[in-house]
PDBQT receptor file of N, H, CA, C and O in Angstrom, charges set to zero:
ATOM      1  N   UNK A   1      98.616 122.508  98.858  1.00  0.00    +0.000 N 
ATOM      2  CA  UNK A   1      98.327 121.121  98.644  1.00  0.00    +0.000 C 
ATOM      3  C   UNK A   1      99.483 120.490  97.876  1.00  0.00    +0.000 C 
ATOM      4  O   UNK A   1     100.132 121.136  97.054  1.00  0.00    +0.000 OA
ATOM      5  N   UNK A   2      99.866 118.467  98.331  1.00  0.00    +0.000 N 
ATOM      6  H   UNK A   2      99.339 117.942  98.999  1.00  0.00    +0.000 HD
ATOM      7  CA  UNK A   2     101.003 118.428  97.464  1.00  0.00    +0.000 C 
ATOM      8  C   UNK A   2     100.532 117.486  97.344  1.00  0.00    +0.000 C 
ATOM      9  O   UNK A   2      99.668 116.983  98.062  1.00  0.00    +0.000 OA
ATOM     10  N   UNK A   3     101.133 116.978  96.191  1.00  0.00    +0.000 N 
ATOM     11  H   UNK A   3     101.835 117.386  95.608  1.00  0.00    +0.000 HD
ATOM     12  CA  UNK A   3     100.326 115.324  95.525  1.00  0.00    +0.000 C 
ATOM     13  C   UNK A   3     101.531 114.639  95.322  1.00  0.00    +0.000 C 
ATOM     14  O   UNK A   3     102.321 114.816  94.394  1.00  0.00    +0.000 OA
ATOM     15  N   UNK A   4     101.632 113.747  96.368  1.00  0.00    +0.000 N 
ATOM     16  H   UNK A   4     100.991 113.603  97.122  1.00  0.00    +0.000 HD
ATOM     17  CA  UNK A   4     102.753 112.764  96.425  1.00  0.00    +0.000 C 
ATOM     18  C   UNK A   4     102.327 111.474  95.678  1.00  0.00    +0.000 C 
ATOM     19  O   UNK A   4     101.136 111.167  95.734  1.00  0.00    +0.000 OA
ATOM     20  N   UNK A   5     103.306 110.581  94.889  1.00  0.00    +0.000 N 
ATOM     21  H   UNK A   5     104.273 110.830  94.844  1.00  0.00    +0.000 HD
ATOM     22  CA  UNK A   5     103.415 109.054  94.162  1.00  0.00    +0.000 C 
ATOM     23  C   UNK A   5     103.199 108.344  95.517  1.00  0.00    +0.000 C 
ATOM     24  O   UNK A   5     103.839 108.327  96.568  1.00  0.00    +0.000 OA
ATOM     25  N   UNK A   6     101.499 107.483  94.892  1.00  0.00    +0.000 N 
ATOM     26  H   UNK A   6     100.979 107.497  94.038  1.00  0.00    +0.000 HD
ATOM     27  CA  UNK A   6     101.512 105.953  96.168  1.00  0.00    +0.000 C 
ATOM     28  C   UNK A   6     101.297 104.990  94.820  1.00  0.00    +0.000 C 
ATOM     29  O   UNK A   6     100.219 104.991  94.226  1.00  0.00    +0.000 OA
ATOM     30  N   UNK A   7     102.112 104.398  94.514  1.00  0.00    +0.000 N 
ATOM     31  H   UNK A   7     102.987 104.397  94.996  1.00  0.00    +0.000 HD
ATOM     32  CA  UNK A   7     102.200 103.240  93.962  1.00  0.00    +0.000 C 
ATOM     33  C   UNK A   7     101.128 101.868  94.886  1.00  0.00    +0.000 C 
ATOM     34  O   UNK A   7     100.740 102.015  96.045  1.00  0.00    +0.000 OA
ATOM     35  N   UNK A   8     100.895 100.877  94.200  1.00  0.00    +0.000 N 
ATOM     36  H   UNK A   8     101.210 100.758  93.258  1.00  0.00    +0.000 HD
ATOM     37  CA  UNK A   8     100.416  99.799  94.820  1.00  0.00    +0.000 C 
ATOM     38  C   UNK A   8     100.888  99.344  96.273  1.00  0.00    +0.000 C 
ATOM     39  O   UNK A   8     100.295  99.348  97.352  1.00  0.00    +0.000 OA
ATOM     40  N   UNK A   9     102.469  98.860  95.819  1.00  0.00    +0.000 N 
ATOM     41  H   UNK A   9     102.951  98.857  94.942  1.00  0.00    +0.000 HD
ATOM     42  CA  UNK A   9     103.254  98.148  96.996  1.00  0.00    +0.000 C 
ATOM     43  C   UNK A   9     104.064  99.520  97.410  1.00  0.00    +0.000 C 
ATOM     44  O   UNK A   9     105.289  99.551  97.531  1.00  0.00    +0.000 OA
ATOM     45  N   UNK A  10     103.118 100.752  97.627  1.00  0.00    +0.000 N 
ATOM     46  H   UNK A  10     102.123 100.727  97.529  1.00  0.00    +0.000 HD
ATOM     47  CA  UNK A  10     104.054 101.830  99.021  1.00  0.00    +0.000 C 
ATOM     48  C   UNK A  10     102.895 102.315  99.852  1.00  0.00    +0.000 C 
ATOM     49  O   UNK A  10     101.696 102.548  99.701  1.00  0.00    +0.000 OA
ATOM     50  N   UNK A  11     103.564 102.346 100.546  1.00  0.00    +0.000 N 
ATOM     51  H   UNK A  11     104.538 102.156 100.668  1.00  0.00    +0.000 HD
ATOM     52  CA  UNK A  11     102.412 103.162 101.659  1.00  0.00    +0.000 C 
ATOM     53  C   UNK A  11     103.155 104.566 101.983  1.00  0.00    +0.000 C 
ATOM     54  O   UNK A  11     104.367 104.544 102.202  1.00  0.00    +0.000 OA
ATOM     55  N   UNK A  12     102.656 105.415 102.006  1.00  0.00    +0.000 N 
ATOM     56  H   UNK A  12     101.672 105.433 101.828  1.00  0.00    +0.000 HD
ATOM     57  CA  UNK A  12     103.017 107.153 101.927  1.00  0.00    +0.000 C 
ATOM     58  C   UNK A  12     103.098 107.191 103.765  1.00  0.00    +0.000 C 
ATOM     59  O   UNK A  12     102.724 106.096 104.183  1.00  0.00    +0.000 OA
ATOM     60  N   UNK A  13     103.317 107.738 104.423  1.00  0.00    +0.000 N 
ATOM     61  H   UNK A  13     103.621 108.628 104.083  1.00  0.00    +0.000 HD
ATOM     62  CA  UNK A  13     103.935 107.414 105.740  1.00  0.00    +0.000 C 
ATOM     63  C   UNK A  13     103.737 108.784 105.842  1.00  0.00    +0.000 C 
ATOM     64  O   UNK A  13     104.532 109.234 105.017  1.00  0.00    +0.000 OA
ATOM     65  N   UNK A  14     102.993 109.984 106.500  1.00  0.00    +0.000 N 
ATOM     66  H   UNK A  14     102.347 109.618 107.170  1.00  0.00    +0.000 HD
ATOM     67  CA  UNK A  14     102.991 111.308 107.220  1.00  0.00    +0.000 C 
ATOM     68  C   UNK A  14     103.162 111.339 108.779  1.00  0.00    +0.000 C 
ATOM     69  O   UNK A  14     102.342 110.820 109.537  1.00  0.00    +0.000 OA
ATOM     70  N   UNK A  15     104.333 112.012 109.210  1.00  0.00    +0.000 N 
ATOM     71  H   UNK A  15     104.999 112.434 108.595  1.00  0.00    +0.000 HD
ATOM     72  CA  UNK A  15     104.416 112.317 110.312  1.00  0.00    +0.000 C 
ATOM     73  C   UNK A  15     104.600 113.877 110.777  1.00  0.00    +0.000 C 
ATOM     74  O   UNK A  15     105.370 114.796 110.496  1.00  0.00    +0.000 OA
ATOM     75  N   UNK A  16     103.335 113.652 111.749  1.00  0.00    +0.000 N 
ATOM     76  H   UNK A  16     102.710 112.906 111.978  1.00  0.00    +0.000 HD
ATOM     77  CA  UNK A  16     102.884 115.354 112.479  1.00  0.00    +0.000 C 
ATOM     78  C   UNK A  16     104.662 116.106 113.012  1.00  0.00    +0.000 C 
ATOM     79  O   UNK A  16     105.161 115.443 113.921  1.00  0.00    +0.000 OA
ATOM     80  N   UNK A  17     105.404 117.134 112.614  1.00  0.00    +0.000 N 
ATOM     81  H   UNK A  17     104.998 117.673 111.875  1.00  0.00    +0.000 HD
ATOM     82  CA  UNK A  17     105.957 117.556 113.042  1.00  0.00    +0.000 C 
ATOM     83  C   UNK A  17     105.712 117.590 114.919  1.00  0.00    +0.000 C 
ATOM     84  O   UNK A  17     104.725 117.635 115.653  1.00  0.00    +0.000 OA
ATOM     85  N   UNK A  18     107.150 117.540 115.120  1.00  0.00    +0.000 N 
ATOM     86  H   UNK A  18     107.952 117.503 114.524  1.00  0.00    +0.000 HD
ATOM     87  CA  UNK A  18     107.184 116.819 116.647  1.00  0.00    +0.000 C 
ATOM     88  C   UNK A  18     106.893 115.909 117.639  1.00  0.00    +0.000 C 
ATOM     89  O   UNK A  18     106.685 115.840 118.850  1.00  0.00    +0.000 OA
ATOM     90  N   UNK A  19     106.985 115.035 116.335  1.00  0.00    +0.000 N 
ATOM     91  H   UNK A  19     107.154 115.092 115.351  1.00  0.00    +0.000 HD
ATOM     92  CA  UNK A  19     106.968 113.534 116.924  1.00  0.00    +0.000 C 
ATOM     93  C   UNK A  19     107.998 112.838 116.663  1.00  0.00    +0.000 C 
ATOM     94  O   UNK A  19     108.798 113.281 115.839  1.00  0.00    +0.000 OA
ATOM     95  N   UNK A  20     108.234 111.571 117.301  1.00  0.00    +0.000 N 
ATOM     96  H   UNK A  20     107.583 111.212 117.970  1.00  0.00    +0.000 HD
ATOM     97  CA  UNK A  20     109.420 110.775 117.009  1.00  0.00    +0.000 C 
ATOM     98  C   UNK A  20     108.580 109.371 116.848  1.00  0.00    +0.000 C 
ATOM     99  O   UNK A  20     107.939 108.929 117.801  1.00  0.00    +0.000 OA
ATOM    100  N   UNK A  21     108.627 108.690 115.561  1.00  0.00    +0.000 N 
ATOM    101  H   UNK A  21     109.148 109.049 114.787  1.00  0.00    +0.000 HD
ATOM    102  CA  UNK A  21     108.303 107.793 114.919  1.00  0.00    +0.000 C 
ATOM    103  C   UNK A  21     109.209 106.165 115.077  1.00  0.00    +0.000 C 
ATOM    104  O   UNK A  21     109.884 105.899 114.083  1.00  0.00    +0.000 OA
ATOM    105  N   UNK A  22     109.241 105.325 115.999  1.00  0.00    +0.000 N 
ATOM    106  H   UNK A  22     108.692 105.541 116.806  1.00  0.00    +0.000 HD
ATOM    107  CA  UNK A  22     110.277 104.326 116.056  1.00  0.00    +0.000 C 
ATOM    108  C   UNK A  22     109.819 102.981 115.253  1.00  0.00    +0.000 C 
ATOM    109  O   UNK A  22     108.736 102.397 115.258  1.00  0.00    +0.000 OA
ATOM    110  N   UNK A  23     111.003 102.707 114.580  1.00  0.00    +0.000 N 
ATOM    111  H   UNK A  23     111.884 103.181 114.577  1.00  0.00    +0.000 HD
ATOM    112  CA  UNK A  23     110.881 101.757 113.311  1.00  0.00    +0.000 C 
ATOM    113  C   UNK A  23     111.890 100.700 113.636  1.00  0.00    +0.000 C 
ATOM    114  O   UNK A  23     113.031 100.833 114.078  1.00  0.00    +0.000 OA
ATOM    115  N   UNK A  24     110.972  99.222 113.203  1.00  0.00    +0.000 N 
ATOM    116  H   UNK A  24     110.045  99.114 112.844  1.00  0.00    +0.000 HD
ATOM    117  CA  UNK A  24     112.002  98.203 113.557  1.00  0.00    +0.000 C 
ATOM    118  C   UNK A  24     111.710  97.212 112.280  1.00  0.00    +0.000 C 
ATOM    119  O   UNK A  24     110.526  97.256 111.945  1.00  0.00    +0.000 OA
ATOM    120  N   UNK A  25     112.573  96.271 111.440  1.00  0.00    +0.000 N 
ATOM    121  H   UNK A  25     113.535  96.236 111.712  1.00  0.00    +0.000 HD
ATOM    122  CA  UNK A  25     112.346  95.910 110.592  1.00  0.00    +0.000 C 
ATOM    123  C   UNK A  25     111.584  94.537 110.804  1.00  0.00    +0.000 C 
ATOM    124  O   UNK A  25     112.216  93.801 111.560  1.00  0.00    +0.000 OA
ATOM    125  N   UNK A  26     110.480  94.030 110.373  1.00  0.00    +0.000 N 
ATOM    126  H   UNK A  26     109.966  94.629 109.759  1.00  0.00    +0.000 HD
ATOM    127  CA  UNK A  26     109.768  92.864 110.932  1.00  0.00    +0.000 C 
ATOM    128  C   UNK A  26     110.464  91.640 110.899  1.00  0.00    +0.000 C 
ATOM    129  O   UNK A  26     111.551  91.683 110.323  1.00  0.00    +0.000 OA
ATOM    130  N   UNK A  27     109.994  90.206 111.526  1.00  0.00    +0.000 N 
ATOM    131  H   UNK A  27     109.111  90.172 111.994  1.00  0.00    +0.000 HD
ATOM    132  CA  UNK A  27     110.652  89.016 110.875  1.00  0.00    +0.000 C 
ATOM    133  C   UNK A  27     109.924  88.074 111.421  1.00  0.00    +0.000 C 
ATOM    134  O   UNK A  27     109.019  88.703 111.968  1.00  0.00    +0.000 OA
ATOM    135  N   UNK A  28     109.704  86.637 111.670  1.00  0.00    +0.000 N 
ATOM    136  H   UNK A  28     110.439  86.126 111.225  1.00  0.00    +0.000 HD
ATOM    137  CA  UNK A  28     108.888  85.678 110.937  1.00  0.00    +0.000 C 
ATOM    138  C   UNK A  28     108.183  85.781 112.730  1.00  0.00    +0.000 C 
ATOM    139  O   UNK A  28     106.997  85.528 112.943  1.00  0.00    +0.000 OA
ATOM    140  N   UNK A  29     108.915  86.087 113.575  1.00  0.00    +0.000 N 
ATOM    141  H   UNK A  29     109.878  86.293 113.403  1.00  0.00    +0.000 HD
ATOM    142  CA  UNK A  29     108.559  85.832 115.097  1.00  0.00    +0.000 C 
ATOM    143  C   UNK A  29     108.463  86.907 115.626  1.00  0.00    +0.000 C 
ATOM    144  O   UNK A  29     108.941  87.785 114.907  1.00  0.00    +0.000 OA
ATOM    145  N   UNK A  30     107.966  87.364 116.797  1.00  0.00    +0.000 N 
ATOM    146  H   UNK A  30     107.578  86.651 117.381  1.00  0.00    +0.000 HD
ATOM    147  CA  UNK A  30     108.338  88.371 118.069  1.00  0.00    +0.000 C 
ATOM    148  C   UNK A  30     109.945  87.653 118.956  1.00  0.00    +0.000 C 
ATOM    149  O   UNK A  30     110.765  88.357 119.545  1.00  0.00    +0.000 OA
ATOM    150  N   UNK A  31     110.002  86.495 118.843  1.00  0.00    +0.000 N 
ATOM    151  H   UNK A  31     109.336  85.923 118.364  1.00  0.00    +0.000 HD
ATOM    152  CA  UNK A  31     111.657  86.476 119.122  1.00  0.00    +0.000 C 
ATOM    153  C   UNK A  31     112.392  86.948 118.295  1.00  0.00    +0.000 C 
ATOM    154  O   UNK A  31     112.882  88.047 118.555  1.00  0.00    +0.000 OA
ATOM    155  N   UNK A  32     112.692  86.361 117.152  1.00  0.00    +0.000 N 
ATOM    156  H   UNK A  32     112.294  85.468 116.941  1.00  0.00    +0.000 HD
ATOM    157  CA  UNK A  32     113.460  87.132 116.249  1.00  0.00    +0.000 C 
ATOM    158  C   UNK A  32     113.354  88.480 115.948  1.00  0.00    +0.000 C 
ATOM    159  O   UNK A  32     114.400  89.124 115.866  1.00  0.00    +0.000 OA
ATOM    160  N   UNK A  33     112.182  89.084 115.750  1.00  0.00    +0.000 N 
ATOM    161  H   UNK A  33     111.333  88.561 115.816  1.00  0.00    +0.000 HD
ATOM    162  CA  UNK A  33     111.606  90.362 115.871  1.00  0.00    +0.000 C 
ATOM    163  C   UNK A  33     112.770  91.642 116.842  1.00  0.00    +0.000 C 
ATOM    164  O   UNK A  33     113.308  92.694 116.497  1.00  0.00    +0.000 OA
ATOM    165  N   UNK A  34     112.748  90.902 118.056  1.00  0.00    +0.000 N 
ATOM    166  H   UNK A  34     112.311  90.047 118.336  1.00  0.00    +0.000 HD
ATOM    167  CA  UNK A  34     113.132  91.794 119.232  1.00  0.00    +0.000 C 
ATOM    168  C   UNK A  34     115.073  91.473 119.075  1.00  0.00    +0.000 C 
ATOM    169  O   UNK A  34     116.002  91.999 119.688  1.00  0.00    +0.000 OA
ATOM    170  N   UNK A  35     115.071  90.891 118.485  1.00  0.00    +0.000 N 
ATOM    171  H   UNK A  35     114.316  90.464 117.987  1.00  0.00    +0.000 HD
ATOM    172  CA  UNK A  35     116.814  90.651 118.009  1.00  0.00    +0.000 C 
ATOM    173  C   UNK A  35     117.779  92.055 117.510  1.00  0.00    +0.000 C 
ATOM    174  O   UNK A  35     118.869  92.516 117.849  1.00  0.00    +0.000 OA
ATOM    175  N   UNK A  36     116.700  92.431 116.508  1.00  0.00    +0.000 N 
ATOM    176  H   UNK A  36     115.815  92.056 116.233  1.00  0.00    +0.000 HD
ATOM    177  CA  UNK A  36     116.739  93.517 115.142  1.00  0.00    +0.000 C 
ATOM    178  C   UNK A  36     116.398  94.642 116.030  1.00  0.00    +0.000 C 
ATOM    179  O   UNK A  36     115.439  94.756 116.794  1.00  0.00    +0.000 OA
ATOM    180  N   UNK A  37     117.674  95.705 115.706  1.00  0.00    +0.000 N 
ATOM    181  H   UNK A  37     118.453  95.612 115.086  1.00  0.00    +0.000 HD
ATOM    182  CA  UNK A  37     117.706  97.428 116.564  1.00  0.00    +0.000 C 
ATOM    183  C   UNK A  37     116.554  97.857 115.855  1.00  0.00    +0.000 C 
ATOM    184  O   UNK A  37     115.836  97.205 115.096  1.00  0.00    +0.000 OA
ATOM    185  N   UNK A  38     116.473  99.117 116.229  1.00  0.00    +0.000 N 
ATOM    186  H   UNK A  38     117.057  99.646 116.845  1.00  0.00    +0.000 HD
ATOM    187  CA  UNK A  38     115.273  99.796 116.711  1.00  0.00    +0.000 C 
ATOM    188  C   UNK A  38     115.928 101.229 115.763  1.00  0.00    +0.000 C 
ATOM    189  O   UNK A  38     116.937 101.860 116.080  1.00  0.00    +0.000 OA
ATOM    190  N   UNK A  39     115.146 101.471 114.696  1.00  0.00    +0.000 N 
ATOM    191  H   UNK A  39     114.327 100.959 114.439  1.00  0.00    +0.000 HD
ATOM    192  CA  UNK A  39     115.733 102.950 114.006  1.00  0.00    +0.000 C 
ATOM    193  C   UNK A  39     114.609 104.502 114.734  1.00  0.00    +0.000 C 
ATOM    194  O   UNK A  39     113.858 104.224 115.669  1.00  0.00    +0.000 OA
ATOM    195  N   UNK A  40     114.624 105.465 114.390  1.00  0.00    +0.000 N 
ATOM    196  H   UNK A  40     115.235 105.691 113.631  1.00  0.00    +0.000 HD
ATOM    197  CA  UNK A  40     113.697 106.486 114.740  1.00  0.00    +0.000 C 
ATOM    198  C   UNK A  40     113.649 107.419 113.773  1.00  0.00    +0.000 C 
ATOM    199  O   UNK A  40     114.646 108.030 113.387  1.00  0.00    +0.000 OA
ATOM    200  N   UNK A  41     112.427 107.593 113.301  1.00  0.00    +0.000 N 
ATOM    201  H   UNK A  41     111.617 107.097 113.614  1.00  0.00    +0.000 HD
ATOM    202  CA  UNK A  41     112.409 108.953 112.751  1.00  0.00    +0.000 C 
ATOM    203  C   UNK A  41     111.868 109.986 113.406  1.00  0.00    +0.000 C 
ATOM    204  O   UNK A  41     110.871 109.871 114.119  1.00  0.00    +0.000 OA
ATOM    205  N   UNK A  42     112.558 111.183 113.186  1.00  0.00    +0.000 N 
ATOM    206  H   UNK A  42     113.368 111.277 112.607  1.00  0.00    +0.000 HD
ATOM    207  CA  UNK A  42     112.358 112.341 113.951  1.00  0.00    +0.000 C 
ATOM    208  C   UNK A  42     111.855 113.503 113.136  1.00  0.00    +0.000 C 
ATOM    209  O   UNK A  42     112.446 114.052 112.206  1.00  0.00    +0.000 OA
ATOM    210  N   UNK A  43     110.395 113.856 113.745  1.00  0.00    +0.000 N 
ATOM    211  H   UNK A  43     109.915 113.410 114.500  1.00  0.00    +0.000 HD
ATOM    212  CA  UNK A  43     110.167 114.852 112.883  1.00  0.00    +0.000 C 
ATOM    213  C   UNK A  43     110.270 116.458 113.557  1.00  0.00    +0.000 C 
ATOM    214  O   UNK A  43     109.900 116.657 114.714  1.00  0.00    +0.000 OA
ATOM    215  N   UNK A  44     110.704 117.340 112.867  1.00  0.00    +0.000 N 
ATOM    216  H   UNK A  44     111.004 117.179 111.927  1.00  0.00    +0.000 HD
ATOM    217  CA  UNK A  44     110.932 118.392 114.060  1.00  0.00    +0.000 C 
ATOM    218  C   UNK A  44     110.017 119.607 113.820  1.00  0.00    +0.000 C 
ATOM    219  O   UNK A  44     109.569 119.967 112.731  1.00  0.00    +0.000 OA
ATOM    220  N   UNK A  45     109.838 120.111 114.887  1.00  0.00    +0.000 N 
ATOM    221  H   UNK A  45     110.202 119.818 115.772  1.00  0.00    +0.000 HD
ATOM    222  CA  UNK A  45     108.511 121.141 114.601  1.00  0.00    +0.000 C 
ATOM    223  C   UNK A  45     109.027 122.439 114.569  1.00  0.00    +0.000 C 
ATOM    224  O   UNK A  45     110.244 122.539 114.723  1.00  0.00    +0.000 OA
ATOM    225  N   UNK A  46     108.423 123.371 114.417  1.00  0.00    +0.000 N 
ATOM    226  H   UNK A  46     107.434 123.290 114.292  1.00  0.00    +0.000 HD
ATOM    227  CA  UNK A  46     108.676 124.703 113.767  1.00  0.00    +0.000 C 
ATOM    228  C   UNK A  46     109.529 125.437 115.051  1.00  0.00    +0.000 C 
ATOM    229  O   UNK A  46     109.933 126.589 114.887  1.00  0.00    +0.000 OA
ATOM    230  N   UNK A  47     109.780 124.740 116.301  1.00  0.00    +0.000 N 
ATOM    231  H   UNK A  47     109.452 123.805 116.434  1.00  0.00    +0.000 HD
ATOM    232  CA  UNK A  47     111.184 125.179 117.065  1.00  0.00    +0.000 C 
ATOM    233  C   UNK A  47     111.928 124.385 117.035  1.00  0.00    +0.000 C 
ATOM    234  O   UNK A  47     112.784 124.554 117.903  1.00  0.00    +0.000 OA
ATOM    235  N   UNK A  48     112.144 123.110 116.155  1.00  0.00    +0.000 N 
ATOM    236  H   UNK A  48     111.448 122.973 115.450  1.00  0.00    +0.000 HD
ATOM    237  CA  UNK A  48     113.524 122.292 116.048  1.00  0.00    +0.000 C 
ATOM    238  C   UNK A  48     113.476 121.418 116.993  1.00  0.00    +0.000 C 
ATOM    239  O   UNK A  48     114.451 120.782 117.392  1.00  0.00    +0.000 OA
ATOM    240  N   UNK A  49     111.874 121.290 117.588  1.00  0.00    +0.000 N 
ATOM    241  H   UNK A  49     111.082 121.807 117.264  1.00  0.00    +0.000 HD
ATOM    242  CA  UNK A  49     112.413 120.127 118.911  1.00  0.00    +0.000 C 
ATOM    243  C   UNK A  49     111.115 118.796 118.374  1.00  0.00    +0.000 C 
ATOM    244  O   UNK A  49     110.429 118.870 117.355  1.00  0.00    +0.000 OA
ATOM    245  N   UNK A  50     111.091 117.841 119.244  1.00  0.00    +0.000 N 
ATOM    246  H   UNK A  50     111.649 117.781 120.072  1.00  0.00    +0.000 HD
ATOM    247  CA  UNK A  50     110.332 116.689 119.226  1.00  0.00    +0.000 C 
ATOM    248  C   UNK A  50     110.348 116.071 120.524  1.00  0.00    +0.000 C 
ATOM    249  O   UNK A  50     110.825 116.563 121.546  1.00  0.00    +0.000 OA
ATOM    250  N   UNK A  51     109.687 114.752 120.381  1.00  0.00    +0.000 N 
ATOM    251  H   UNK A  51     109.299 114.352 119.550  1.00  0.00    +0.000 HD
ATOM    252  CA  UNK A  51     109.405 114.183 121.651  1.00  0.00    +0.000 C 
ATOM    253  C   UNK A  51     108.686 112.947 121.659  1.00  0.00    +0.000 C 
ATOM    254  O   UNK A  51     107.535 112.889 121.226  1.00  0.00    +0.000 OA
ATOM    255  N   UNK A  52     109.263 111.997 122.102  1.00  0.00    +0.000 N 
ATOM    256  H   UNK A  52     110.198 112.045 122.453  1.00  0.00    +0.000 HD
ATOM    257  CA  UNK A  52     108.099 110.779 121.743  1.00  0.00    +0.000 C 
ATOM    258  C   UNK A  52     108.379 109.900 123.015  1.00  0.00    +0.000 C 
ATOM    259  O   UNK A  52     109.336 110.031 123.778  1.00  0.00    +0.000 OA
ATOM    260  N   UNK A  53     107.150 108.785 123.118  1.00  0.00    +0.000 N 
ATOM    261  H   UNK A  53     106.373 108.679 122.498  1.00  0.00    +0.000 HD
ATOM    262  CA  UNK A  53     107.262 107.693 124.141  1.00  0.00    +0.000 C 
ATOM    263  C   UNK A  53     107.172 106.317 123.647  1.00  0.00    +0.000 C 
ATOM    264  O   UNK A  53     106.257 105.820 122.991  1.00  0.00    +0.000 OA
ATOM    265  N   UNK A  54     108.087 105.860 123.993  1.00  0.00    +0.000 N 
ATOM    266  H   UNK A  54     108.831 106.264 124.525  1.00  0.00    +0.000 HD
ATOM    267  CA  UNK A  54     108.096 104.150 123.432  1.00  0.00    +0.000 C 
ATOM    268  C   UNK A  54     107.607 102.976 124.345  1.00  0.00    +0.000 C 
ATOM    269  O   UNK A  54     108.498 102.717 125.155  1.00  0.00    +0.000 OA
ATOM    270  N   UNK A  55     106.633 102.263 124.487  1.00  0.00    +0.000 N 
ATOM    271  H   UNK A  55     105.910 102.474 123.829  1.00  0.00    +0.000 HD
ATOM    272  CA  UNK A  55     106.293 101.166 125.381  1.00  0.00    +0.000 C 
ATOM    273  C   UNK A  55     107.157 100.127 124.604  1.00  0.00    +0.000 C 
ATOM    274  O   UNK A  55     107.149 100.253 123.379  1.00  0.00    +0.000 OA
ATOM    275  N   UNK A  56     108.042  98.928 125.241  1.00  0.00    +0.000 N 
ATOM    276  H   UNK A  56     108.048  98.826 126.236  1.00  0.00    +0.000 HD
ATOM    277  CA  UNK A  56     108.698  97.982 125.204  1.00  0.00    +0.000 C 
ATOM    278  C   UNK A  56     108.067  96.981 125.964  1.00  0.00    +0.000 C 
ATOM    279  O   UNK A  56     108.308  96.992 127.171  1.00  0.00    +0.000 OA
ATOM    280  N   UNK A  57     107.319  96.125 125.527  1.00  0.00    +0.000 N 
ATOM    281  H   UNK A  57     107.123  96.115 124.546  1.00  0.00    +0.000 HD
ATOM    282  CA  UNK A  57     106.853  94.612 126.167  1.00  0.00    +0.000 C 
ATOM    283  C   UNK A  57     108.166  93.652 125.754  1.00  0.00    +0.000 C 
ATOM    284  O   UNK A  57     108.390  93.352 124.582  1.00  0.00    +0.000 OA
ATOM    285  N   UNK A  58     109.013  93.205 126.889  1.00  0.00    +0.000 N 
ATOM    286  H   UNK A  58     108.830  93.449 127.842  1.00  0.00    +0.000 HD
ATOM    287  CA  UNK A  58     109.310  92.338 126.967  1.00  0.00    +0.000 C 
ATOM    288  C   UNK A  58     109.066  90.976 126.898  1.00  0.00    +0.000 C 
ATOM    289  O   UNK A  58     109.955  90.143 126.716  1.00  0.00    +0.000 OA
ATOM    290  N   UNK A  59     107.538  90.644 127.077  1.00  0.00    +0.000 N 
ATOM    291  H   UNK A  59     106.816  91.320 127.225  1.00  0.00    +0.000 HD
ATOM    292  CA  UNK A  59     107.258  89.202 126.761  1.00  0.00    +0.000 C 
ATOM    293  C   UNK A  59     107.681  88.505 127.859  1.00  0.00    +0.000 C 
ATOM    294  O   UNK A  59     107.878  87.345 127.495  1.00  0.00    +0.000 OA
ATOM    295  N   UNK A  60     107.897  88.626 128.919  1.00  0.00    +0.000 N 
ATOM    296  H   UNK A  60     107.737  89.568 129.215  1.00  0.00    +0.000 HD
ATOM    297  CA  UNK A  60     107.468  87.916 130.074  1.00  0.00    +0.000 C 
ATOM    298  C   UNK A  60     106.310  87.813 130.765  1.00  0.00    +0.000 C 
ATOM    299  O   UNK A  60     105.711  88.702 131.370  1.00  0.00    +0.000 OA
ATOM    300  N   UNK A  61     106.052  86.750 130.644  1.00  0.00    +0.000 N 
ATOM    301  H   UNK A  61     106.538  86.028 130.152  1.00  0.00    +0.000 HD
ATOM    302  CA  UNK A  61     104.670  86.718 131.094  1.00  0.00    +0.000 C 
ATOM    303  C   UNK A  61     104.671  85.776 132.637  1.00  0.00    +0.000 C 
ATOM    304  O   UNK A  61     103.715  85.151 133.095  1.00  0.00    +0.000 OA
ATOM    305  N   UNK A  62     105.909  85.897 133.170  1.00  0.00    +0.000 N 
ATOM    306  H   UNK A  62     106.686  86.405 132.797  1.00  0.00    +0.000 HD
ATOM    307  CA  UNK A  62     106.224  84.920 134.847  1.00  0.00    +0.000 C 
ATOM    308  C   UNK A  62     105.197  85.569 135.644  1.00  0.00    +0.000 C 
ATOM    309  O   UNK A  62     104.860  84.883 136.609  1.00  0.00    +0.000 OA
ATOM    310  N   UNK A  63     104.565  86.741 135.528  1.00  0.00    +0.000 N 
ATOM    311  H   UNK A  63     104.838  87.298 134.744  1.00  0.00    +0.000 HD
ATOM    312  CA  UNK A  63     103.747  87.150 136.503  1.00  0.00    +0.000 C 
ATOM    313  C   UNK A  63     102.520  87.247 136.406  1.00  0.00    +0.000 C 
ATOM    314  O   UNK A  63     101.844  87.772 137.291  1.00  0.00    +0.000 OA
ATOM    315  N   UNK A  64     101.777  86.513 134.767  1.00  0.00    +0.000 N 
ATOM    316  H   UNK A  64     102.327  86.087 134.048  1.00  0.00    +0.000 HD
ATOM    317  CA  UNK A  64     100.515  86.232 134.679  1.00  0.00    +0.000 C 
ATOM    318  C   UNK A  64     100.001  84.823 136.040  1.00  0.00    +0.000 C 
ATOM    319  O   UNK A  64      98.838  84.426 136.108  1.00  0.00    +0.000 OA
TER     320      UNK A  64
């Protein structure tokens, strides 16, 4: 068992070995939003590998 610091303003963030976690920094819109790259965290599992899937909505909606 490990007892990690959660302060008020943190949120403690666990990720399951062998996953890949994708992080983008927020901002006031989904336009501006989608401006700002795209970071990843990678967590690796007890053979050194991972694997993840990312859905990307573009926000076209011409075919509703």
């Amino acid at each position: 068992m490990k007892t990690l610091p959660a302060p008020l303003d943190f949120i403690n963030v666990h990720v399951h070995g062998g996953d890949i976690l994708p992080t983008q920094d927020p901002d006031l819109n989904t336009e501006l939003s989608r401006q700002k790259p795209f970071g990843l965290i990678v967590a690796l599992d007890g053979e050194n590998r991972s694997r993840g899937e990312l859905f990307y909505d573009d926000g076209d909606i011409a075919g509703m």
